[in-house]
C-alpha positions in Angstrom: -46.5 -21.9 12.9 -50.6 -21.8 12.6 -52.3 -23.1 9.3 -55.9 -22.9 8.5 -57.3 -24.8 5.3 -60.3 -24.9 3.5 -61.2 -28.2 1.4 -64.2 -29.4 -0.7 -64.6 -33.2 0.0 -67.0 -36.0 -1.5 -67.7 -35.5 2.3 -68.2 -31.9 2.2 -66.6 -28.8 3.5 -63.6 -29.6 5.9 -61.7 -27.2 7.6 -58.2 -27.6 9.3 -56.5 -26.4 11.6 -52.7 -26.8 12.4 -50.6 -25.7 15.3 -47.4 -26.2 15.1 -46.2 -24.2 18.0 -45.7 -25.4 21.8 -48.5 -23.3 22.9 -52.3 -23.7 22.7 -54.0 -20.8 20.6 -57.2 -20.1 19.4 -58.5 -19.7 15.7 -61.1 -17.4 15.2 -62.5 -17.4 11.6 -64.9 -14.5 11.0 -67.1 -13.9 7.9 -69.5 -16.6 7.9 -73.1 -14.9 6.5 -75.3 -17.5 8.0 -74.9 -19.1 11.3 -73.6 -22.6 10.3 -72.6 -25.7 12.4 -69.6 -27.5 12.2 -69.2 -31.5 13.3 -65.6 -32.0 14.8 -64.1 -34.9 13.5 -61.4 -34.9 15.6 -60.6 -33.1 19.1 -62.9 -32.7 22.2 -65.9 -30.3 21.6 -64.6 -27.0 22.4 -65.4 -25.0 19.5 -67.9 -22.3 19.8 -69.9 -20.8 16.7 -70.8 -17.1 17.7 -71.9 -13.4 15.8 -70.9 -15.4 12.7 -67.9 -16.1 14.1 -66.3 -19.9 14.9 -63.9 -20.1 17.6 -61.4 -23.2 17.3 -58.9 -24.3 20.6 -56.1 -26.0 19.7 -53.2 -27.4 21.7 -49.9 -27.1 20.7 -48.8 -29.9 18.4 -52.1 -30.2 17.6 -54.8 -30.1 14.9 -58.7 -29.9 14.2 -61.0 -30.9 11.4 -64.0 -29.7 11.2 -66.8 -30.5 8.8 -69.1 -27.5 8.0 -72.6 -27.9 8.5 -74.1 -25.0 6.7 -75.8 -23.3 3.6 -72.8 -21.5 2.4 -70.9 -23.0 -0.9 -67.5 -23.7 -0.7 -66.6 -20.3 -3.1 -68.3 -18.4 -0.6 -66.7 -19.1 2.5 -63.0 -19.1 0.6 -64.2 -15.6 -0.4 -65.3 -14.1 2.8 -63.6 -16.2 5.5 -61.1 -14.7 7.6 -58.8 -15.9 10.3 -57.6 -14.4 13.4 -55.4 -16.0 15.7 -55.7 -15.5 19.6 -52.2 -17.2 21.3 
């Protein structure tokens, strides 16, 4: 099972990213309007920001958190985010 959340902090935006599966898979989350930049607090550097589009690796039995470092409000990127998941 993959889960991707969204969270307003007193530390800002932080996404997550759960896999509970066996296998590694990819999170792709499209709809970002600006080019932001995201600070992993966890994990080892892998993610890529793209087109607008932020591609996550994760292992199996695994998570990520991210921290967003961008100029998009929290009520816009729940609006227009979207995830797609690569396994």
């Amino acid at each position: 099972m993959l889960q991707f959340y969204l969270t307003k902090t007193a530390n800002g935006i932080i996404c997550l990213d759960f896999n509970w599966d066996d296998k590694d898979a990819t999170f792709n989350i499209e709809g970002f309007k600006q080019t932001g930049a995201f600070k992993e607090l966890n994990g080892n550097l892998q993610t890529k920001m793209e087109r607008n589009r932020l591609s996550v690796p994760v292992k199996g039995v695994h998570s990520m958190l991210l921290q967003f470092q961008g100029k998009e409000t929290f009520e816009q990127l729940r609006k227009q985010l979207k995830l797609i998941v690569q396994r």
